[in-house]
C-alpha positions in Angstrom: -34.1 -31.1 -4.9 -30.2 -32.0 -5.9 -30.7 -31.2 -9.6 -32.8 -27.6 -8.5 -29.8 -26.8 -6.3 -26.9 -27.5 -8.9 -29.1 -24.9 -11.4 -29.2 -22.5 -8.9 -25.3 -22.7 -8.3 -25.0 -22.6 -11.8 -27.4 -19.7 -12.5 -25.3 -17.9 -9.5 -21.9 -18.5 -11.2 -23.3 -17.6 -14.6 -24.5 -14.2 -13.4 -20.8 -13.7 -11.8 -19.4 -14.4 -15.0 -21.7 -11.7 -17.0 -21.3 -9.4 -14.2 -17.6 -10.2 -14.4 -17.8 -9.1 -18.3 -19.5 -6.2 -17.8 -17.3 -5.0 -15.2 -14.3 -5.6 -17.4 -16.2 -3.9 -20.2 -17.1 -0.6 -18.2 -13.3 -0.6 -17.1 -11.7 -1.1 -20.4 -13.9 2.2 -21.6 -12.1 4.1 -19.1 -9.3 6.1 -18.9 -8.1 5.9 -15.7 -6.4 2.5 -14.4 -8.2 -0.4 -12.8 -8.3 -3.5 -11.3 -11.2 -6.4 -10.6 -10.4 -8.2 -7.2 -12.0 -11.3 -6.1 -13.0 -11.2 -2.7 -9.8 -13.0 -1.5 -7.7 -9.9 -2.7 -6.6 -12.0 -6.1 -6.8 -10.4 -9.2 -9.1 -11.3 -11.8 -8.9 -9.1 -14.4 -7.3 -5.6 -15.2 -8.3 -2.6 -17.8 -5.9 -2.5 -20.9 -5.0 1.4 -19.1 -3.7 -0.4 -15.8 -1.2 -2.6 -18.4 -0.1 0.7 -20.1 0.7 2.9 -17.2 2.2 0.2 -14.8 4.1 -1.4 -17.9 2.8 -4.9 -17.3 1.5 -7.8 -18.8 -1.9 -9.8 -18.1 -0.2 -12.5 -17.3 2.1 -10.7 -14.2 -1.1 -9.4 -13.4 -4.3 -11.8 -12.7 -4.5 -14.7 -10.8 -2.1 -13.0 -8.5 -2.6 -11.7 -4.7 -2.9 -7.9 -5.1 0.1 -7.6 -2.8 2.3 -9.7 -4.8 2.3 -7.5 -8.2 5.3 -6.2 -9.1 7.8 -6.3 -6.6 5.6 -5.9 -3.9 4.8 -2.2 -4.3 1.0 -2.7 -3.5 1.8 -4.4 0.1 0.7 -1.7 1.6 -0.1 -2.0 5.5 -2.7 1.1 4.9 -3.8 -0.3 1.8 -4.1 -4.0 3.3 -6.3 -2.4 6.3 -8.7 -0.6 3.3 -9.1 -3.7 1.9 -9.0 -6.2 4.6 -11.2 -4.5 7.5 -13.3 -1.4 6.1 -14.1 -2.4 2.7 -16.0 -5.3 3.7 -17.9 -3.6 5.9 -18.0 -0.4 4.3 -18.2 -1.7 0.7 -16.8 1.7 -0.5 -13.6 3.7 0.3 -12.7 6.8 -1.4 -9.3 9.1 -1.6 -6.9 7.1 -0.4 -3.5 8.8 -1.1 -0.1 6.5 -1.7 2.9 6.5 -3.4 5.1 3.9 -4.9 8.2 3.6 -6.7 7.9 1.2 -9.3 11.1 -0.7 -11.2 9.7 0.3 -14.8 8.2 4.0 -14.6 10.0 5.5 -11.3 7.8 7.5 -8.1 4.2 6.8 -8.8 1.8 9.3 -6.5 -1.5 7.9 -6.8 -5.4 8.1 -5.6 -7.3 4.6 -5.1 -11.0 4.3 -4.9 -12.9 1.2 -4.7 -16.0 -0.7 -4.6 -17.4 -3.9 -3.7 -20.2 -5.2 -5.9 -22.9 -6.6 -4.1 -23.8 -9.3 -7.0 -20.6 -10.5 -6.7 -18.6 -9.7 -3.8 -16.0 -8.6 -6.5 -13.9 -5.0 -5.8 -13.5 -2.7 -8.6 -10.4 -1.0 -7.8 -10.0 2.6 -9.7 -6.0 3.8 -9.7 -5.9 7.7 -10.4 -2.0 9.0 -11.0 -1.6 11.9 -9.3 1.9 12.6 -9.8 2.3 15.5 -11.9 -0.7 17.2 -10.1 1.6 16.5 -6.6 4.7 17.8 -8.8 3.1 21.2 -9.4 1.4 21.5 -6.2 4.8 21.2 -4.5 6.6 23.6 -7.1 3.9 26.2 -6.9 4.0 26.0 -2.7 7.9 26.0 -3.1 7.4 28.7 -4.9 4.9 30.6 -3.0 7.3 30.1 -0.1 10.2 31.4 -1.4 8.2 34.7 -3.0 6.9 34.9 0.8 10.1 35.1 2.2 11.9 37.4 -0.5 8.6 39.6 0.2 9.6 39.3 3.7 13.2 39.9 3.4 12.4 43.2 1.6 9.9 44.4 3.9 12.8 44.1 6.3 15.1 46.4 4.3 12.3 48.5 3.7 11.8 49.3 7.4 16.1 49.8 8.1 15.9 52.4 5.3 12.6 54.1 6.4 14.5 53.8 9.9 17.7 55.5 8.4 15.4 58.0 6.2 13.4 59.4 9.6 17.1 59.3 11.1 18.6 61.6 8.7 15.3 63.7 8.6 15.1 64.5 12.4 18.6 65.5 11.7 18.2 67.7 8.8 15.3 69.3 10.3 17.3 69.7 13.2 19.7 71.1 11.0 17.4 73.3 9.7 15.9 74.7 12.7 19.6 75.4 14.2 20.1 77.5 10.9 17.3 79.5 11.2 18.1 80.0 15.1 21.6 81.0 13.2 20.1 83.6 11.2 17.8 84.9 13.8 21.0 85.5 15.6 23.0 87.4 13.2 19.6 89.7 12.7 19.7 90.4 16.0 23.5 90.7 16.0 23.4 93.2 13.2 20.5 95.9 14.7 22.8 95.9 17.9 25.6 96.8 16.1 23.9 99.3 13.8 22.1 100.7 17.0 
C-alpha cells in the first residue's frame, strides 16, 4: 500500500512536470508576454517575450513572488484580489486593465488574462501591451475634442454674423421700402404741381 502511494505521488508530479513543459512550450510560441504561476503566486517559468519586453532576466524572474518582480510594479491591490479571491474560484479572469511604470522601459499600459489549469493548479498568466493602442485612443479623442469645440466655436460666429446679416437686411429693406415711399412721394408731388 506505501510503495502504490509513492508511485501515484510520483506519477502526479511527473504529469506536472510534462504539463509544466508543455505549458512553457505553448507560451514560448507566442507573441504576446507570459507568465507560469504556481498556485502560491511564485513564478515558475516565463516566455522568452515576457524577458524581452519587461527587459529582464530568468533569473530576476522565477522562483519569485509575483509581487516582488521588479521593483514591486506587479503589487497590485486589484491585481492581488484577481488572483487571490476570484481566480481560484473562478479559474479564469479576462481584461483586466493596468498600468505600470517600469525603471527600464518607462509607462507600460497593459491587459492581463489568465487561467488556472486544472491538471495542475498552475496560472498561465497572458500580458498584452496596450500602450500605443491607449496613446492613439487618447490622441484621436483629444483630437476629436478639440475639432468639436473649433466646430462649435464656429457655429457660434456663424450665428453673430447671420444675426448681424438679418440686422443689416431688415435695415436695407427698410431702406428700400422708405425709398420707394420717397419716390411715390415726389410722383405725387410732381402731378400736383403740373396740375
Amino acid at each position: 500500500m506505501e510503495h502504490n502511494k509513492a508511485t501515484k505521488n510520483e506519477s502526479t508530479e511527473e504529469e506536472k512536470e510534462m504539463v509544466l513543459h508543455f505549458t512553457k512550450t505553448f507560451s514560448d510560441t507566442a507573441r504576446e508576454p507570459f507568465l507560469i504561476l504556481n498556485s502560491d503566486l511564485v513564478v515558475v517559468g516565463a516566455n522568452e517575450s515576457f524577458y524581452r519586453t519587461f527587459q529582464v532576466k530568468k533569473e530576476e524572474t522565477e522562483d519569485k513572488l509575483i509581487y516582488e518582480l521588479g521593483d514591486g510594479q506587479w503589487n497590485i491591490p486589484e491585481l492581488k484580489n484577481l488572483l487571490e479571491k476570484i481566480l481560484p474560484n473562478e479559474r479564469v479572469f479576462n481584461n483586466f486593465e493596468v498600468s505600470c511604470e517600469f525603471p527600464t522601459i518607462g509607462s507600460k499600459t497593459m491587459v492581463l488574462n489568465a487561467r488556472k489549469l486544472d491538471t495542475t493548479e498552475q496560472i498561465l498568466l497572458a500580458i498584452e501591451d496596450v500602450t500605443l493602442e491607449k496613446a492613439v485612443q487618447n490622441k484621436l479623442a483629444d483630437y476629436t475634442n478639440a475639432l468639436e469645440q473649433g466646430v462649435a466655436a464656429q457655429a457660434v460666429e456663424l450665428n453673430i454674423r447671420i444675426d448681424e446679416l438679418s440686422k443689416l437686411n431688415k435695415f436695407l429693406v427698410g431702406r428700400e421700402l422708405k425709398m420707394v415711399e420717397l419716390k411715390e412721394e415726389i410722383k405725387d408731388l410732381k402731378k400736383e404741381k403740373n396740375v
